[in-house]
C-alpha beads as a LAMMPS data file, in Angstrom:
LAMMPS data file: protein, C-alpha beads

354 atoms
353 bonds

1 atom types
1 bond types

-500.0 500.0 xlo xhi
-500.0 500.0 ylo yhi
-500.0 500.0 zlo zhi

Masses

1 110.0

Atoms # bond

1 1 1 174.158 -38.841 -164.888
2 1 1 177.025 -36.570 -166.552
3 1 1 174.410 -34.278 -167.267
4 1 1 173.293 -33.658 -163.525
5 1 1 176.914 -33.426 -162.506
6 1 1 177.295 -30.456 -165.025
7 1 1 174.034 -28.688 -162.929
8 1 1 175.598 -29.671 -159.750
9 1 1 178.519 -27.826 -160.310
10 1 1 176.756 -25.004 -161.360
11 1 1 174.435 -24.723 -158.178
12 1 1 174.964 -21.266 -155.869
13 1 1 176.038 -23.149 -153.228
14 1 1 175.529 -19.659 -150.910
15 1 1 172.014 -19.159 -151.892
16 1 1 171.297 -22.911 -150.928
17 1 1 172.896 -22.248 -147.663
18 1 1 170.690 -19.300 -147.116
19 1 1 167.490 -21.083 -148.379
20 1 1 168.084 -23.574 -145.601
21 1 1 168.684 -20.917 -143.124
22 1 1 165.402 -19.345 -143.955
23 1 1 164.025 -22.631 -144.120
24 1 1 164.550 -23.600 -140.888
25 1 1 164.535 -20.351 -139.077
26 1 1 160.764 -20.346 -140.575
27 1 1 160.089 -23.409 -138.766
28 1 1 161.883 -22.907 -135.759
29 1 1 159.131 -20.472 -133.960
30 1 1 158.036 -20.071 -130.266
31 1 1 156.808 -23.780 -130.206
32 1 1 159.841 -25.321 -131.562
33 1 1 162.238 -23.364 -129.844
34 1 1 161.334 -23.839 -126.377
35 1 1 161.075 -27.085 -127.072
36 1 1 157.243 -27.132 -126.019
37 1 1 155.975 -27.930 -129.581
38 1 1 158.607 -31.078 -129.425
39 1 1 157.157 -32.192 -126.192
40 1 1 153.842 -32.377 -127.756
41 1 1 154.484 -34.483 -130.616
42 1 1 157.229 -36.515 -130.297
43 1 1 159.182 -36.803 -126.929
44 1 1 156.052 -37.629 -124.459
45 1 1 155.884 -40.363 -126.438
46 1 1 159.643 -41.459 -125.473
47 1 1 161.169 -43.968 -127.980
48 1 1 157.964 -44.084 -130.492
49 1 1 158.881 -40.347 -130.274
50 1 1 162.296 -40.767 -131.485
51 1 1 161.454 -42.533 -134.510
52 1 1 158.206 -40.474 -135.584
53 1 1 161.231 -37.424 -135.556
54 1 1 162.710 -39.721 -138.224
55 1 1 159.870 -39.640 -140.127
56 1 1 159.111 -35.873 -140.099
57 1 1 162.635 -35.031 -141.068
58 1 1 161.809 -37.148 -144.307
59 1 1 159.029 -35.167 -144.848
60 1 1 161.093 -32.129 -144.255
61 1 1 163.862 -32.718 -146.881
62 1 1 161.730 -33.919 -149.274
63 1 1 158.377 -32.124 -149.445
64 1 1 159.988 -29.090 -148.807
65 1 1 162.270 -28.908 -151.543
66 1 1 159.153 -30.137 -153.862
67 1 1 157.473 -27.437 -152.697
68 1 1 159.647 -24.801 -153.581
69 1 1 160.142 -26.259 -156.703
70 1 1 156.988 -26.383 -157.848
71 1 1 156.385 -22.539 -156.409
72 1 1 159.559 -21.370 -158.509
73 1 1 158.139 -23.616 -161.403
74 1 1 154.735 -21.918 -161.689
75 1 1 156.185 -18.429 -160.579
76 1 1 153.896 -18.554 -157.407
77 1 1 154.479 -15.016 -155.507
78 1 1 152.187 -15.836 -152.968
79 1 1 151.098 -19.286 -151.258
80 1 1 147.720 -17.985 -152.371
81 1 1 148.792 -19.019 -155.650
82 1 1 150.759 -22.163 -154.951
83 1 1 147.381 -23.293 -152.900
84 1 1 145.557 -22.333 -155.832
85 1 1 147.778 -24.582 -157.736
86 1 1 147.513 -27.466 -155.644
87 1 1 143.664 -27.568 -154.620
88 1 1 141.924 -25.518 -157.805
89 1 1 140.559 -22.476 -157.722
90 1 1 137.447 -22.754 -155.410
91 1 1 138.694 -25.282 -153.262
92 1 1 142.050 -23.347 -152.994
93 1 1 140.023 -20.407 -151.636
94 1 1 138.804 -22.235 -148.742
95 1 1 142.596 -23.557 -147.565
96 1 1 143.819 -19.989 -148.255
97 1 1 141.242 -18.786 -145.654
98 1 1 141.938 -21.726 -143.089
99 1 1 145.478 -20.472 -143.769
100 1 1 144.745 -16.838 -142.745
101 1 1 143.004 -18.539 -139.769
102 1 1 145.993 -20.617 -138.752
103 1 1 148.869 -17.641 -138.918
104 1 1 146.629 -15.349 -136.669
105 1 1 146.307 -18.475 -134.183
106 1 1 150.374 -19.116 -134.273
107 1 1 150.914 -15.610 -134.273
108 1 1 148.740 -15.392 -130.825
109 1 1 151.148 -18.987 -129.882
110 1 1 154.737 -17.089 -130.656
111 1 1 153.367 -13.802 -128.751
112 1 1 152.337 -16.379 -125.864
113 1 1 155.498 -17.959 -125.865
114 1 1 157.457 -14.446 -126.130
115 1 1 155.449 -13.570 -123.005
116 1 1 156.204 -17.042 -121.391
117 1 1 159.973 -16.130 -121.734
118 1 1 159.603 -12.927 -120.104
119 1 1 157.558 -14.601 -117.321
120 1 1 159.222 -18.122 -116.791
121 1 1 163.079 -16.747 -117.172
122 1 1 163.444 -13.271 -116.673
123 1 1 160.875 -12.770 -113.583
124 1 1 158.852 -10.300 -115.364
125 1 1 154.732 -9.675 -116.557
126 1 1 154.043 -11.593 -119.464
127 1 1 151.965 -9.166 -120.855
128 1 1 155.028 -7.029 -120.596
129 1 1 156.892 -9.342 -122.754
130 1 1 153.426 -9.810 -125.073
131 1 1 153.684 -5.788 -125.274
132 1 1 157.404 -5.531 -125.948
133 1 1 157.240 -8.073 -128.787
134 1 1 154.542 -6.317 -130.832
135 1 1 155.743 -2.763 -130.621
136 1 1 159.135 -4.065 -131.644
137 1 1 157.366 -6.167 -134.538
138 1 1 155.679 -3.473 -135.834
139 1 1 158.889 -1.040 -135.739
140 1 1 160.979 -3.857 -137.664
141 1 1 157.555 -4.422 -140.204
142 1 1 157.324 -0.391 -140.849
143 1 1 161.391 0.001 -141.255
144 1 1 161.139 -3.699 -143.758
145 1 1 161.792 -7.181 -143.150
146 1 1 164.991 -7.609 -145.556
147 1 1 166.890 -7.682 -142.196
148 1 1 164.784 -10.680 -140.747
149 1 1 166.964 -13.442 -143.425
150 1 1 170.275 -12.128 -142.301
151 1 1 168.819 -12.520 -138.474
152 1 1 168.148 -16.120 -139.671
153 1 1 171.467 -16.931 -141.202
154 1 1 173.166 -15.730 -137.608
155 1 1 170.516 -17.268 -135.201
156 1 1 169.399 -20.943 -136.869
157 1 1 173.435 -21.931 -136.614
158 1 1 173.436 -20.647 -133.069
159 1 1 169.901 -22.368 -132.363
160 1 1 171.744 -25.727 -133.750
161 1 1 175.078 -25.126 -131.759
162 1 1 172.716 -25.170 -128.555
163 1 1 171.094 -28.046 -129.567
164 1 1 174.168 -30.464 -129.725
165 1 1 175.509 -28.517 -126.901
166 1 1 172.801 -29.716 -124.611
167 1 1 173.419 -33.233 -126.267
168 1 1 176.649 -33.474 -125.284
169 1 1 175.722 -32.583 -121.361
170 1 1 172.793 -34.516 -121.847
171 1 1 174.885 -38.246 -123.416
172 1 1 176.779 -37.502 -119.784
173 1 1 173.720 -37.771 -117.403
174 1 1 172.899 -41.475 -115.283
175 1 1 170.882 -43.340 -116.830
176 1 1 170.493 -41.822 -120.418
177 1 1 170.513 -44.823 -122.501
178 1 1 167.501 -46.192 -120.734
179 1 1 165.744 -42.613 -120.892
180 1 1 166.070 -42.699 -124.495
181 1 1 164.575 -46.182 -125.142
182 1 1 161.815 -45.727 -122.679
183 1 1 158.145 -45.681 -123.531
184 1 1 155.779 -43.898 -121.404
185 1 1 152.585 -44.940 -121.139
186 1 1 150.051 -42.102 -122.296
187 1 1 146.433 -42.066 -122.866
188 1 1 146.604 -40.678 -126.462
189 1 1 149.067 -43.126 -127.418
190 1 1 147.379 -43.367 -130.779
191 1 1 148.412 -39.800 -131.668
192 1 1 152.207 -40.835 -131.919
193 1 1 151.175 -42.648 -135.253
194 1 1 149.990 -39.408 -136.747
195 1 1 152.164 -36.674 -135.274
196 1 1 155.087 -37.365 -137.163
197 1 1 152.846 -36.322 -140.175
198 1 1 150.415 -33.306 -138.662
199 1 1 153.430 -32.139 -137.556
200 1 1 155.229 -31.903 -140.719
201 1 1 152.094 -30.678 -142.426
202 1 1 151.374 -28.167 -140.337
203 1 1 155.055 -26.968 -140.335
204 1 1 155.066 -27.218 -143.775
205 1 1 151.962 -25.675 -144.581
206 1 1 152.590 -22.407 -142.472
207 1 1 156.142 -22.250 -144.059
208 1 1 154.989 -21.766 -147.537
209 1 1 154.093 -17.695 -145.928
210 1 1 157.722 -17.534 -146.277
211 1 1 159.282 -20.038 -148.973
212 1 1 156.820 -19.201 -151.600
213 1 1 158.315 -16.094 -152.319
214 1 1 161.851 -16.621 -151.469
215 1 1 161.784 -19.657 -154.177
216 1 1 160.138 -17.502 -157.133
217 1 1 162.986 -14.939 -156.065
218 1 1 165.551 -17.427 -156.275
219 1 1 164.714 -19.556 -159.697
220 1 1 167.197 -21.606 -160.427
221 1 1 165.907 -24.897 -159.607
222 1 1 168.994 -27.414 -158.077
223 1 1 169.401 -24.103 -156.188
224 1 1 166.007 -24.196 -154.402
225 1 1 166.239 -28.138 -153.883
226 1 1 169.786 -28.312 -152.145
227 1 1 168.443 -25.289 -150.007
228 1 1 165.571 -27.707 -149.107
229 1 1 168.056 -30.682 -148.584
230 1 1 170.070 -28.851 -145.924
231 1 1 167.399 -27.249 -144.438
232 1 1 165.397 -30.812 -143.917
233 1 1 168.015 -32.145 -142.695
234 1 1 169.470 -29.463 -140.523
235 1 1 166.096 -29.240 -138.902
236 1 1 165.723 -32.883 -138.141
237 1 1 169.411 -32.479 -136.603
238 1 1 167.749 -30.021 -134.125
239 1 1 164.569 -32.213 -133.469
240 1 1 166.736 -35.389 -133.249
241 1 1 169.177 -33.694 -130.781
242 1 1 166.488 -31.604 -128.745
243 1 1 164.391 -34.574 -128.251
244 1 1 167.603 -37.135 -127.057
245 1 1 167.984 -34.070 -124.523
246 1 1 164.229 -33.590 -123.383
247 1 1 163.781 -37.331 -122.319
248 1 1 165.813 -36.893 -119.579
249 1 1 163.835 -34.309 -117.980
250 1 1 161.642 -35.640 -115.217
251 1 1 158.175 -34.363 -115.430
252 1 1 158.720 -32.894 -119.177
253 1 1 155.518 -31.617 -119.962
254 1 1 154.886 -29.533 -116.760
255 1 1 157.604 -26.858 -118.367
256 1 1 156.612 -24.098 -120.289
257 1 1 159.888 -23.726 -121.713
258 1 1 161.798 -26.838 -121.419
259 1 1 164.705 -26.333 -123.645
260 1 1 165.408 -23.407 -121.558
261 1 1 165.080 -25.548 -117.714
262 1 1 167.525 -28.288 -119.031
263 1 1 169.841 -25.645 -120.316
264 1 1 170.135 -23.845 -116.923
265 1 1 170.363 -26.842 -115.006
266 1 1 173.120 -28.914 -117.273
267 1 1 175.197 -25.339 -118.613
268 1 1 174.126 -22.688 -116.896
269 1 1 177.245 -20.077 -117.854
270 1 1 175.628 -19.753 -121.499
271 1 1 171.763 -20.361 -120.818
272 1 1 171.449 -16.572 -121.187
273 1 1 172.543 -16.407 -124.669
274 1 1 170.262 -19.525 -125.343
275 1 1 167.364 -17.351 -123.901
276 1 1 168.311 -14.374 -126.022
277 1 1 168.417 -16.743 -129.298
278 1 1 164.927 -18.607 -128.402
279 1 1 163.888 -14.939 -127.853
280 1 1 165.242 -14.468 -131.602
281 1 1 163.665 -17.170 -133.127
282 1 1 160.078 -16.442 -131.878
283 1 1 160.739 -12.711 -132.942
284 1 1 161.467 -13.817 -136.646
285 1 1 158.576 -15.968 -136.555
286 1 1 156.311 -13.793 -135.090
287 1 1 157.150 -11.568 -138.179
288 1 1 157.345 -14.287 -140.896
289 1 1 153.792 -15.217 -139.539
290 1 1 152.459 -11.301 -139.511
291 1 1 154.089 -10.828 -142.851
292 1 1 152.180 -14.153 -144.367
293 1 1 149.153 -12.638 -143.153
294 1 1 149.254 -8.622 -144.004
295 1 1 150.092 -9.808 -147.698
296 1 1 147.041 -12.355 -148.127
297 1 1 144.637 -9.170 -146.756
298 1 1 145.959 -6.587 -148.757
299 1 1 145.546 -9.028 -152.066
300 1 1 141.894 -8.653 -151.065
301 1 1 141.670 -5.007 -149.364
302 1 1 143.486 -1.862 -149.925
303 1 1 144.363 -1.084 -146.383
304 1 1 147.238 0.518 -145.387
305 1 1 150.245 -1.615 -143.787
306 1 1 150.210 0.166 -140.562
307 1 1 146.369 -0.393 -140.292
308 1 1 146.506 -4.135 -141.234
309 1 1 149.500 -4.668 -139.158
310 1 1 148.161 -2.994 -135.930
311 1 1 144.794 -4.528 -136.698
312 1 1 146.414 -8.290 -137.076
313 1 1 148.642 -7.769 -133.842
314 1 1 144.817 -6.501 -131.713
315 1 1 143.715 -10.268 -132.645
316 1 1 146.748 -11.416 -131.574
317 1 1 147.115 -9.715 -128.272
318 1 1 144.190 -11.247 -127.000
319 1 1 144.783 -14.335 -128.028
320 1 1 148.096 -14.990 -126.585
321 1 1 146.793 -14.184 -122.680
322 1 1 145.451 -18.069 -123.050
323 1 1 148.527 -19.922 -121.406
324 1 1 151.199 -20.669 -123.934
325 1 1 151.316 -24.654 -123.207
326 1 1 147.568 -25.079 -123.036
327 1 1 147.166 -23.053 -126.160
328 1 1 149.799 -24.813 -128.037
329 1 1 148.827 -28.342 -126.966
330 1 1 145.647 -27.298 -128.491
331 1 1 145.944 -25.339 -131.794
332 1 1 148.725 -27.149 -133.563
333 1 1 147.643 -30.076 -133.547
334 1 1 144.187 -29.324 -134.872
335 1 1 145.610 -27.079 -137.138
336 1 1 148.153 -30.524 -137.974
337 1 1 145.198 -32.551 -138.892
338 1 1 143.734 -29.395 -140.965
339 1 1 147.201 -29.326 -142.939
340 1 1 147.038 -33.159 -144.379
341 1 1 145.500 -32.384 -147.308
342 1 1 148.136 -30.255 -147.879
343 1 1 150.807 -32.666 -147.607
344 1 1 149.095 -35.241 -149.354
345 1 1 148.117 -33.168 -152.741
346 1 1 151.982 -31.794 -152.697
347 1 1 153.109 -35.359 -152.056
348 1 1 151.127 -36.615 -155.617
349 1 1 151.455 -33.280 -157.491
350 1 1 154.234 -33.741 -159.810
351 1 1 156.981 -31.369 -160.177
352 1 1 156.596 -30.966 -163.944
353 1 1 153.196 -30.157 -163.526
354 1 1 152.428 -26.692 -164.536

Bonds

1 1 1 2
2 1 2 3
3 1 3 4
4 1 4 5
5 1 5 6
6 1 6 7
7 1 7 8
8 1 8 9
9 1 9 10
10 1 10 11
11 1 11 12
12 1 12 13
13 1 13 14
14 1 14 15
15 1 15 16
16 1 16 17
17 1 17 18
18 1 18 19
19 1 19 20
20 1 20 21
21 1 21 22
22 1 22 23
23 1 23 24
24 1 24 25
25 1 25 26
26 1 26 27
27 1 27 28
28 1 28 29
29 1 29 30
30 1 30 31
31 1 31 32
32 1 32 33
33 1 33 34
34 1 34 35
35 1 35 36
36 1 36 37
37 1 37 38
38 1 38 39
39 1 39 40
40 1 40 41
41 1 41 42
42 1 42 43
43 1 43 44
44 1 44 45
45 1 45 46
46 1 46 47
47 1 47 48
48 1 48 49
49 1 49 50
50 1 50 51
51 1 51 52
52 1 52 53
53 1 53 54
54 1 54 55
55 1 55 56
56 1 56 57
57 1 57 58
58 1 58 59
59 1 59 60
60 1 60 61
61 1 61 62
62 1 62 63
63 1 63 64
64 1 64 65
65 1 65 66
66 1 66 67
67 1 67 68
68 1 68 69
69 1 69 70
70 1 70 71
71 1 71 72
72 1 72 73
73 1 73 74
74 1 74 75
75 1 75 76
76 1 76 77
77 1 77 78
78 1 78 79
79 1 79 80
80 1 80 81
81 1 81 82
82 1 82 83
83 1 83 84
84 1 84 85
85 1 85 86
86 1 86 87
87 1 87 88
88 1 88 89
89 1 89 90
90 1 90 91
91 1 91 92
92 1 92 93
93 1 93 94
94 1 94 95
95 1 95 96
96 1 96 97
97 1 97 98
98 1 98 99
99 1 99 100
100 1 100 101
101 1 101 102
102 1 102 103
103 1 103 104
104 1 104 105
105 1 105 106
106 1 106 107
107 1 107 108
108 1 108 109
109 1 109 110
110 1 110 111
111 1 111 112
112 1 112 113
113 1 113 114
114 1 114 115
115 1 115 116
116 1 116 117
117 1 117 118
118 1 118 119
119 1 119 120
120 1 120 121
121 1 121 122
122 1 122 123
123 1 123 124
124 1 124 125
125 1 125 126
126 1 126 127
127 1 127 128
128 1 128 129
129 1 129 130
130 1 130 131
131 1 131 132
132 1 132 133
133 1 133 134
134 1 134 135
135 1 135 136
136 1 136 137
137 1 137 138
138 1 138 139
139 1 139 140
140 1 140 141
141 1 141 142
142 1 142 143
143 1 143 144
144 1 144 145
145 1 145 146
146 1 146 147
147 1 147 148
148 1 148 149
149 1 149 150
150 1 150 151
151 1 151 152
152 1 152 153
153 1 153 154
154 1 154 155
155 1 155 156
156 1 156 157
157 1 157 158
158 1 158 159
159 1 159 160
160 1 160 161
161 1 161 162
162 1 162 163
163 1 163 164
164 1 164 165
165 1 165 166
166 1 166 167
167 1 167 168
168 1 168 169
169 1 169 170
170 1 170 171
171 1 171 172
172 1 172 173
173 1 173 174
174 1 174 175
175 1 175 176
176 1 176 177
177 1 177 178
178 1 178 179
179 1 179 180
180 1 180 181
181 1 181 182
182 1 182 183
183 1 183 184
184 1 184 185
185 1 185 186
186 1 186 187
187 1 187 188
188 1 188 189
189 1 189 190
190 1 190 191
191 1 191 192
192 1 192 193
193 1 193 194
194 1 194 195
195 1 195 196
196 1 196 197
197 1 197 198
198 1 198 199
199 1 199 200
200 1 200 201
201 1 201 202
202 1 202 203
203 1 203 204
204 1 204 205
205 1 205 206
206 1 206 207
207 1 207 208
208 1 208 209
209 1 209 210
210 1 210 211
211 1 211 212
212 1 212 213
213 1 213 214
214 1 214 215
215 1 215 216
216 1 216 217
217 1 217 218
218 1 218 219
219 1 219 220
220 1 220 221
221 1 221 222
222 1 222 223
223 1 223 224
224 1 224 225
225 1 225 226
226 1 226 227
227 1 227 228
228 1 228 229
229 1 229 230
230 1 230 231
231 1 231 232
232 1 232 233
233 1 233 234
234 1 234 235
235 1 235 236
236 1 236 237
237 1 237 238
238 1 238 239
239 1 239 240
240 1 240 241
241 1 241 242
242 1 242 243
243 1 243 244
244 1 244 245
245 1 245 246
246 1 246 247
247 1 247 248
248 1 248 249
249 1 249 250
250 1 250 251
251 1 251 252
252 1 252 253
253 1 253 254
254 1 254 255
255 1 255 256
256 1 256 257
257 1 257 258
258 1 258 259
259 1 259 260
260 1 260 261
261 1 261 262
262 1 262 263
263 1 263 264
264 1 264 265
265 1 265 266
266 1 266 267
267 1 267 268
268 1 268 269
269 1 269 270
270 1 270 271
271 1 271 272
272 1 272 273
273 1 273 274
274 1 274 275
275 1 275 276
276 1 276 277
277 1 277 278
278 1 278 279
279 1 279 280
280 1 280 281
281 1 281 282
282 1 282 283
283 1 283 284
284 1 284 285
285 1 285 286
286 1 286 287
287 1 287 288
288 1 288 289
289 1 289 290
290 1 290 291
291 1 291 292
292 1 292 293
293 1 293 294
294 1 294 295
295 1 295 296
296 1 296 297
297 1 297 298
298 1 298 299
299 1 299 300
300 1 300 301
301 1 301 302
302 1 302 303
303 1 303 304
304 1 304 305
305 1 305 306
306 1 306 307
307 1 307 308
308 1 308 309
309 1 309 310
310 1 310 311
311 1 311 312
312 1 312 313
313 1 313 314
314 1 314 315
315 1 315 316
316 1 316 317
317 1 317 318
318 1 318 319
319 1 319 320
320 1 320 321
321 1 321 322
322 1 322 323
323 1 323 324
324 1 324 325
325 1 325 326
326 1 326 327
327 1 327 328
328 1 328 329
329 1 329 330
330 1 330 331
331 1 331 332
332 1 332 333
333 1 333 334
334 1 334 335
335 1 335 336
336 1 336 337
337 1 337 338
338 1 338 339
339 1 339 340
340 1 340 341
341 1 341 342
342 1 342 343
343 1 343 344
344 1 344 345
345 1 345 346
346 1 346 347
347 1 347 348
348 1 348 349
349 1 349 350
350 1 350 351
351 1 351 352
352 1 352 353
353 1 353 354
C-alpha cells in the first residue's frame, strides 16, 4: 500500500491529463458528437439506455487503461502489433485486416457526418462540406498531425462544457423526470442488452489507431492508467449527460444531428460555437482514423503518403454520399459485434503478460 503511494506521487499528472484528452477526443468522432451514434445505442432505448451508458463507461475506464498498458508493456508501435499480441500471429492478421476495413468505413461515417453539418446547419451542399473536409485533411496530414493532440486538449473540455450545458437547460424542461425513466417500446429491444458492449468494443477497438502509439511514447505505466481513468470517466460524463438531454427530444431518431437541434432550440446564443466544436471533433477523427489507416498500408507497401492518403480519402468520398444516419445505424453496429472478440481477449489477457 505505502509502496503504491510512493508511485502515485510520482505520476505526471499533465501527461495523464493529456492521455485522457486524446483518449476521449479519439472517441468522440462524427457519430458521437452529433449525438447520432448515442441515439443508436443507448437513448432509443430510454431508461434501459441510461443504464447500458453505465456499463460502457466501465468498460471505458477499465479496458482502456489495460489496453494501454499492455501496449506500453510489450512496446507495441502499432495496433498491428498489440492485435498480434492479443490474437497470435495468423489470427491477428485477419483482425488487423477487418481493422483496415472498419477505419475506411468510419472514415466514409465522419466525412458523412462532416457533410451532414454543412447540410443540416449551415444550409449548404453536403458534398461541399464532404469536399472541404478532405482537402483540409490532407493539408493538416502533409504539414503533420503533432497539432491534432493540442486540438484535442482545447476541444474535448469544450465538447464536455456543452454537454452539461445542455443538461442544465435540459433538468429545466416539463416533464423531464418522466422522460428520463421512460421506456419506449422498440422492435429490437433485444439489442439494448448488447449495445452497451459492441459499443464499447467497437470504440475501443478503433481507438487503439491512436492509443497504441501514444502509450509506447509515454511509458511510464501509473502514467498511462490514470490517463485511462480520466478519460473513461470523462467520456461516460459526456454519454451520461448527452443522453439525460436527448430523451427529451420528441421524435429523436428522425435528426441527423441531434445534439446540435436541442442546442439551438434550448441555447441558441452559443449553438454556433457548439457547431464549430462538433465540426472539430469529426475533423480530428477523421484524421486519427486516416492516420490509423495510411500507417497499417505503408507497413505492407512502400507508397508514398500523398498517394496513400489521396487514395484512402477516393474510398472514402464515395462512401460517405450514403446518408450519414442510415449509414451509421448500419456500420457500427456490425462493426460492434465484429469488435467482441476484441474486448473479450483484452478483458482475460493479463497485464503482466508479455
Amino acid at each position: 500500500m505505502e509502496k503504491e503511494e510512493i508511485d502515485l506521487t510520482k505520476i505526471n499528472w499533465g501527461a495523464s491529463f493529456q492521455i485522457a484528452a486524446v483518449y476521449v477526443g479519439t472517441v468522440v468522432g462524427a457519430g458521437f458528437a452529433t449525438g447520432r451514434e448515442i441515439v443508436e445505442f443507448f437513448s432509443r432505448f430510454g431508461f434501459i439506455g441510461l443504464i447500458g451508458i453505465l456499463m460502457s463507461g466501465y468498460i471505458f475506464v477499465f479496458l482502456g487503461s489495460k489496453l494501454m498498458i499492455i501496449a506500453a508493456k510489450i512496446n507495441a508501435r502499432s495496433f498491428q502489433e498489440l492485435n498480434t499480441h492479443l490474437f497470435g500471429k495468423h489470427f491477428g492478421l485477419i483482425i488487423n485486416g477487418l481493422m483496415l476495413i472498419m477505419l475506411l468505413g468510419v472514415c466514409a461515417v465522419m466525412l458523412s457526418g462532416a457533410g451532414a453539418v454543412f447540410e443540416e446547419q449551415l444550409g449548404l451542399s453536403k458534398s461541399i462540406g464532404v469536399v472541404f473536409t478532405i482537402a483540409l485533411s490532407i493539408i493538416t496530414m502533409l504539414v503533420g498531425i503533432k497539432g491534432l493532440f493540442a486540438v484535442n486538449v482545447v476541444v474535448v473540455p469544450m465538447m464536455i462544457s456543452f454537454s452539461f450545458i445542455l443538461l442544465f437547460f435540459s433538468i429545466q424542461q416539463p416533464f423531464f423526470l418522466e422522460n428520463i425513466l421512460y421506456i419506449p417500446f422498440a422492435e429490437d429491444g433485444w439489442k439494448s442488452v448488447v449495445s452497451p458492449f459492441t459499443y464499447a468494443a467497437f470504440n475501443l477497438m478503433l481507438a487503439q489507431a491512436v492509443l497504441v502509439p501514444v502509450a509506447s511514447d509515454i511509458k511510464d505505466i501509473h502514467t498511462i492508467k490514470w490517463g485511462g481513468y480520466f478519460g473513461g470517466i470523462a467520456l461516460t460524463m459526456i454519454l451520461v449527460s448527452s443522453h439525460l438531454s436527448l430523451v427529451n427530444i420528441p421524435n429523436l431518431e428522425s435528426y441527423e444531428i441531434p445534439m446540435a437541434a436541442i442546442m439551438k432550440s434550448l441555447a441558441s446564443s452559443i449553438y454556433w460555437i457548439f457547431v464549430f466544436v462538433i465540426y472539430g471533433e469529426i475533423f480530428t477523427s477523421v484524421i486519427g482514423n486516416v492516420f490509423g489507416v495510411e500507417r497499417q498500408i505503408r507497413q505492407y507497401f512502400n507508397i508514398p503518403t500523398v498517394v496513400t492518403v489521396i487514395g484512402i480519402f477516393t474510398i472514402c468520398y464515395f462512401g460517405s454520399f450514403i446518408e450519414y444516419g442510415e449509414l451509421l445505424s448500419y456500420l457500427y453496429p456490425l462493426f460492434g459485434y465484429i469488435s467482441l472478440t476484441f474486448i473479450i481477449l483484452l478483458w482475460m489477457k493479463k497485464e503482466t503478460d508479455s
